[in-house]
C-alpha positions in Angstrom: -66.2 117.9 152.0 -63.8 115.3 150.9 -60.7 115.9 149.1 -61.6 114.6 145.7 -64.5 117.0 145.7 -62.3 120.0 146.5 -60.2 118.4 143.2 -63.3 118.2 141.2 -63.9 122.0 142.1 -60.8 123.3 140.8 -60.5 121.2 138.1 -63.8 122.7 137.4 -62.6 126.1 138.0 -59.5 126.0 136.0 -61.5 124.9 132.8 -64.0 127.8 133.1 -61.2 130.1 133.2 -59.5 128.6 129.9 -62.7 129.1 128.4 -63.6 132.4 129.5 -59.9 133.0 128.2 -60.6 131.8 124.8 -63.9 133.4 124.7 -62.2 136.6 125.1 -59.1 136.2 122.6 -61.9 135.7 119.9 -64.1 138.5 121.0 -60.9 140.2 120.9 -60.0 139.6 117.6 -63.8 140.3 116.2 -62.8 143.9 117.7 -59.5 144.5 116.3 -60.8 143.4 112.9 -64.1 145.7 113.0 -61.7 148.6 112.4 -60.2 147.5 109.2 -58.5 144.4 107.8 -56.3 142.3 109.9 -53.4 139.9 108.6 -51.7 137.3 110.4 -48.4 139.2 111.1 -45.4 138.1 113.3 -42.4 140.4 114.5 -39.2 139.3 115.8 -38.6 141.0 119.2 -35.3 139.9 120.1 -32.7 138.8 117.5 -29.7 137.4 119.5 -30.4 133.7 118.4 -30.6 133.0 115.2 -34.5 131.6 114.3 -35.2 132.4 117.8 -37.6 135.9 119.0 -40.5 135.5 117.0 -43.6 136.5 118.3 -47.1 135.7 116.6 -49.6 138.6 116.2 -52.1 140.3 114.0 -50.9 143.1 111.8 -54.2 146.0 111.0 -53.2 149.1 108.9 -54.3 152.6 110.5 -54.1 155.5 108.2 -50.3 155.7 108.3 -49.9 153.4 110.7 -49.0 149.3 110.8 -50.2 148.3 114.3 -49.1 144.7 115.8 -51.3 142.7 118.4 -49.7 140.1 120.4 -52.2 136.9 119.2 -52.5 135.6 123.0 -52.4 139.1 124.7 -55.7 140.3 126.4 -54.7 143.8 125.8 -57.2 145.8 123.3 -54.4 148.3 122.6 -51.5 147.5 119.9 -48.4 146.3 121.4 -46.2 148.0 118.8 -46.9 150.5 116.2 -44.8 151.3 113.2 -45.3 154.5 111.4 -44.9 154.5 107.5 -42.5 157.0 107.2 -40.2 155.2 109.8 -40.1 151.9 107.7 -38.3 151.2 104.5 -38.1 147.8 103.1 -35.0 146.2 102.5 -35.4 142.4 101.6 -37.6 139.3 101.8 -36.5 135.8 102.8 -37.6 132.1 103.6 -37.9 131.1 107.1 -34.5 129.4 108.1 -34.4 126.3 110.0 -36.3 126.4 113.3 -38.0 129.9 112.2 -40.0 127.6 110.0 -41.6 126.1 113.5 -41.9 129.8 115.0 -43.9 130.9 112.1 -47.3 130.4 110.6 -47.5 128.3 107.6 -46.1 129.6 104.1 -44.8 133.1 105.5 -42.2 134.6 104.5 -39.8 136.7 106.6 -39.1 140.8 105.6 -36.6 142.9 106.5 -37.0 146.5 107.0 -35.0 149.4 108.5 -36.1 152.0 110.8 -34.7 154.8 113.0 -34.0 152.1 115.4 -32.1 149.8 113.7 -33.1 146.9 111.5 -36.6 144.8 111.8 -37.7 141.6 110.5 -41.5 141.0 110.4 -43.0 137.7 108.8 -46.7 137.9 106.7 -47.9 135.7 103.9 -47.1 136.5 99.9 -50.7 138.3 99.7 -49.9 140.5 102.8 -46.5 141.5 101.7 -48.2 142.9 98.4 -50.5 144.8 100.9 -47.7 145.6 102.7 -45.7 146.7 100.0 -48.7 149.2 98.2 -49.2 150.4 101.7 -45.6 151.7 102.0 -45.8 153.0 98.6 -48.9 155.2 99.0 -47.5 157.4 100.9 -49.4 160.8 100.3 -47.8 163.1 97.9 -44.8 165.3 99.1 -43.6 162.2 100.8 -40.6 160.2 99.4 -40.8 156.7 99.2 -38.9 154.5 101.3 -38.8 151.2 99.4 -35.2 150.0 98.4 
C-alpha cells in the first residue's frame, strides 16, 4: 500500500473521531439538560493571574445544589458542585480586560464566598436573577446568605 494511502487512512480516522467526539458533547448536553434547566455558566479555577483561570461550563440547579459541567469534558458526572448553604454572594462585576475573551458574550462575573475561600463564577444577567432567587429560597429555618 503506498504511503499516501496510509495518509488518506488516518486522515480519515482522525475526522471520524472529531466527529464521534462532537456527536457525543451534544448527546451529552441533551442529557445534562433532561434533568432540569441548564445555563451557560463559567467558574474560575485558578485565580493567580489576573483575567486568567476561567473555565467554560454549564451550570444545572439540583435541589440545593448548583452543579458545574466542564463544556468539552466527556464526563456525565458534575465536575464541581456547590451547595446553597456554602455560598453567599458578595458582588457582581464586568469582565476586565482579557476575561472579556475567556468568557461567553455579555456575562458578567460574580463573586461569592464559601468555606473555602472566595469564588468568582461568570453567567449572563437572566441567570444571575436565577441565581440569585435560587440562593434566596432557601427552605425555611435556613438563613440567607446574600450580602
Amino acid at each position: 500500500m503506498p504511503w499516501w494511502q496510509w495518509l488518506a487512512d488516518i486522515a480519515g480516522a482522525l475526522l471520524l473521531l472529531v466527529l464521534v467526539y462532537g456527536i457525543v458533547l451534544v448527546v451529552r448536553r441533551r442529557w445534562i439538560s433532561r434533568h432540569g434547566g441548564t445555563f451557560e455558566f463559567s467558574v474560575r479555577v485558578r485565580s493567580a493571574r489576573a483575567g486568567r483561570g476561567w473555565v467554560l461550563g454549564v451550570g444545572r440547579y439540583s435541589g440545593g445544589d448548583l452543579e458545574w459541567f466542564r463544556i468539552f469534558s466527556l464526563n456525565p458526572r458534575p465536575k464541581l458542585t456547590f451547595r446553597r448553604s456554602d455560598l453567599e454572594y458578595t458582588g457582581r462585576r464586568e469582565p476586565l480586560g482579557v476575561e472579556s475573551y475567556s468568557l461567553y458574550s455579555g456575562h458578567i462575573v460574580v463573586t461569592c464566598r464559601t468555606p473555602t475561600g472566595p469564588l468568582e463564577v461568570a453567567m449572563s444577567p437572566e441567570a444571575l436573577t436565577g441565581f440569585l432567587a435560587w440562593l434566596e429560597a432557601a427552605p425555611p429555618g435556613q438563613r440567607s446568605r446574600r450580602a
